[in-house]
N, C-alpha and C positions, 0 to 999 in steps of 0.2 A: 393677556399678553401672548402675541404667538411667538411658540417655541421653533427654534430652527434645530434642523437636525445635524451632526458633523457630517464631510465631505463624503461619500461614497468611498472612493478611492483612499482616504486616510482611513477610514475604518480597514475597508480591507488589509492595505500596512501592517495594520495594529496585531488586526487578529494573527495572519502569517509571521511575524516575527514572535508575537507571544508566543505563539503553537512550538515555536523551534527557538524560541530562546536567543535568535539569530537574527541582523539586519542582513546579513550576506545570505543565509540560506532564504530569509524571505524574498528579497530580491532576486535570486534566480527562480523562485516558483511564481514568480509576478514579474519575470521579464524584465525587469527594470535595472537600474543603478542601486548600487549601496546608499547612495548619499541621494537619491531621491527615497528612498524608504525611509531613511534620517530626518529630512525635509517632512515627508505627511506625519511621523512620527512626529515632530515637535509641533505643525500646524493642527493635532487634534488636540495634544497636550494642551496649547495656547488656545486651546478654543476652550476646552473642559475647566482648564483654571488648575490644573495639577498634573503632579510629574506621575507617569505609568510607568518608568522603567527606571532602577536605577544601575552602575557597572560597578559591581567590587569585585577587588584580585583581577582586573579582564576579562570578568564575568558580567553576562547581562541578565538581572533579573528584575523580575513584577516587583513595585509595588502592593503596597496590600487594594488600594485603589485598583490599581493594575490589575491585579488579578481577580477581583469580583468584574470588572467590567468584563477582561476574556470571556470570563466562564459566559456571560448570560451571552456577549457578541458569538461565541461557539454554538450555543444553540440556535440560536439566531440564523447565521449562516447555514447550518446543516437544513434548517427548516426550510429556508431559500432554494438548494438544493435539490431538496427534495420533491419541494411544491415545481423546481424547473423541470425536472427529469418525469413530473408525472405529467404536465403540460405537455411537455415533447412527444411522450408517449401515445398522448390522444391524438398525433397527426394523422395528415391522410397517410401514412404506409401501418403496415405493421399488424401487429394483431390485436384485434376487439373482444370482450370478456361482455357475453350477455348472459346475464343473470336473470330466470324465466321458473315460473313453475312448470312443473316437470308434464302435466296434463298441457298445459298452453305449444307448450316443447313438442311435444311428440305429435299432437292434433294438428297445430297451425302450422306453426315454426318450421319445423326441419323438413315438412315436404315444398317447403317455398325457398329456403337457404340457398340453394344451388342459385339461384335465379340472383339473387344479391352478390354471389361468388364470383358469377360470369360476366356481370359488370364492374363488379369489384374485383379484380385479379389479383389487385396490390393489398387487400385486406382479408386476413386469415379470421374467422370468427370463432370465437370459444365457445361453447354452448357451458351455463353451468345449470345444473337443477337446483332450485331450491324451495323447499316445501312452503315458507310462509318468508313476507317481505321483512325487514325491521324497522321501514320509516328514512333508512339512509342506506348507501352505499359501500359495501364492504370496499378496501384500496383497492382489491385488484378487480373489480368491476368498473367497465364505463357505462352500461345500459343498463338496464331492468326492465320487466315487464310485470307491474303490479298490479294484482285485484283488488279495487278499491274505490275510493269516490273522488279523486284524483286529489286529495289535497295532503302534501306530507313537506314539513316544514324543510329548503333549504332545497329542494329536488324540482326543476323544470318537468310539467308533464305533460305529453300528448297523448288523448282519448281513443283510441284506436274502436274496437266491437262496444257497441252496446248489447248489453247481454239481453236474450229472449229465456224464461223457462217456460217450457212446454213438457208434458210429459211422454214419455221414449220406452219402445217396444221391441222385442223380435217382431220379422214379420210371421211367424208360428202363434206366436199368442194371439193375433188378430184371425187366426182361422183354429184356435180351440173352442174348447166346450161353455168357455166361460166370457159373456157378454162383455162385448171397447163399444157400447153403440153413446152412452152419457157419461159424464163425470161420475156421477154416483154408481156406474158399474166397478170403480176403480175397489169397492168394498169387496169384491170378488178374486180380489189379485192380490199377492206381493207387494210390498211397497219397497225401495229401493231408496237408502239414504247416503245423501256425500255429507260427511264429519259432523250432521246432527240430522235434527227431525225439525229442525222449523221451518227448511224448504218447503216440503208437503203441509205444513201446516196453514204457512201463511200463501198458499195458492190457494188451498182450500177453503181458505174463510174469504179471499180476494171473489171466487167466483158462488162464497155462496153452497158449498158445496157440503151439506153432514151423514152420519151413518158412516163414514171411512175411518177406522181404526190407523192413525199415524203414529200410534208407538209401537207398532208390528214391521218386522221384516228387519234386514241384513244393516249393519254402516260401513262405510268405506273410508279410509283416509283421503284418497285423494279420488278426483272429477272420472278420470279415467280408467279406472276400477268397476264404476258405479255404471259406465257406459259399456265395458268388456260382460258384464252380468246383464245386463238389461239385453246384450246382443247375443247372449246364449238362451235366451229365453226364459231365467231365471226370476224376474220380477219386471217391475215398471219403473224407471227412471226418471226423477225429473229435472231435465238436460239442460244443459248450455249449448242454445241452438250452434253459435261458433264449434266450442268444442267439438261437438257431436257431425257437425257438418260432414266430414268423413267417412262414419259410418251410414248418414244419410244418405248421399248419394251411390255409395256400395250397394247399400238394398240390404244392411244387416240391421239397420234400425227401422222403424216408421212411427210417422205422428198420429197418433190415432186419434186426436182432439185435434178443434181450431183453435182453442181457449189457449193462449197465451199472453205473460204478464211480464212488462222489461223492467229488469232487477236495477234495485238503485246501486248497483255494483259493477264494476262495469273495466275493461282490460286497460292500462296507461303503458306509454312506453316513458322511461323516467332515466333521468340523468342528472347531474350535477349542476344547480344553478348557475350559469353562468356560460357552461359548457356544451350547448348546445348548437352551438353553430360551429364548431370545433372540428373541423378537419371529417378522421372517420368516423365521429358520432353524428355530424349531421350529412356525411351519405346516407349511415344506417336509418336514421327519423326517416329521410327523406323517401327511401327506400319501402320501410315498414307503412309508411302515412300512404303513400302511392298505392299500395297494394292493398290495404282495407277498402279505400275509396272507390278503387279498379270492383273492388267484391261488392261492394255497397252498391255502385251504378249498376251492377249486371241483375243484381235482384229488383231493384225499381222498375 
């Protein structure tokens, strides 16, 4: 059997008079007449099958009916509310909250920002840092930029860098005392780790490579760390050609291998199901998608 739901408009009555105990105060926060609030009042009654308000002494009060129904139509509306004012907020004005890890941030992001500001004038961007994603979106974030295999329930994603690792030098280690001519010279050097040791491990067994000791050398928490030491001359890094792209073309990294292997991990830009054609989050995609592709064509 389909259920039908009560009026819009007599809900709202309902709630505005329970709130204030009042057909007259409800009516002026609804614009209306007394006796049209009276009217959707008794049209919900007569729909529900029972009385929600009763008047003793020329008082008006709930129902017990009455008063379980407010409570839940209370939250109810506040949720509406709120689910409006966050809608509104993703329009094209105002300001954008992207949520990035703090290496992707400082590598890609913010030397390109300006470039989306100066076509975007009407949108303020927030940068936030955050060290790892959670699968969803905190409320005050519209965007993200996750490392991952782009699937996270409940989140539209678009694939931006496919990740390369290659392993990353000073250019002074390439003119020391100590052999870059083959992979297996790597047992000669530092090994430099970002937040474990399976990186190097599993490039090393991809190209085949034994005799390198990969429980040896430094770890870093985050990508950008592990690229600041590699460019002091410190050890050997193995990079996120993205990330690292900056210090590559500075001249404070170099690839001393051709051997590289594209990681099944890989950069998304992510946002709220649904929300993606959404005013200023689908300038920012459109924005973000453009600019990878712009980088992708220049390197083919």
């Amino acid at each position: 059997m389909q259920r039908r739901l009560p009026p819009l408009n007599a809900l709202k009555a309902f709630e505005a008079a329970a709130r204030y105990l009042s057909f007259t105060r409800a009516a002026e926060e609804l614009f209306v007449t007394q006796a049209a609030v009276s009217h959707q009042i008794k049209s919900l009654e007569d729909f529900l099958g029972m009385r929600l308000f009763l008047r003793k002494n020329r008082a008006l009060l709930l129902t017990e009916e009455g008063q379980s129904y407010y409570l839940e139509l209370r939250d109810i509306f506040r949720h509406l509310l709120d689910s409006t004012e966050r809608l509104l907020a993703k329009g094209a004005k105002g300001a954008l909250t992207v949520a990035t890890p703090p290496s992707f941030a400082s590598q890609w992001l913010i030397p390109r920002i300006s470039r989306f500001s100066a076509s975007n004038p009407d949108i303020d961007v927030k940068l936030k840092a955050v060290d790892h994603d959670e699968g969803f979106l905190q409320a005050d974030t519209d965007v993200a930029v996750y490392y991952g295999r782009g699937r996270w329930t409940g989140l539209h994603s678009d694939p931006l860098h496919a990740e390369y690792l290659t392993p990353l030098c000073s250019p002074i280690v390439l003119t020391g005392d100590k052999p870059m001519e083959v992979l297996e010279d790597l047992k000669f050097h530092i090994l430099l780790h970002d937040s474990s040791r399976e990186g190097w491990s599993s490039y090393l067994k991809h190209f085949g490579v034994k005799g390198v000791n990969v429980n040896q050398g430094p770890m870093f928490s985050h990508s950008m760390m592990v690229l600041q030491a590699a460019a002091l001359g410190q050890g050997i890094a193995l990079g996120n050609t993205v990330l690292a792209r900056p210090e590559i073309d500075a001249g404070r990294l170099v690839i001393p291998f051709a051997e590289k292997i594209k990681s099944k991990h890989s950069f998304y830009l992510v946002c709220e199901e649904g929300q993606a054609e959404l005013g200023k989050i689908a300038a920012f995609r459109q924005w973000m998608i453009n600019e990878v592709k712009a980088e992708n064509d220049a390197v083919l």
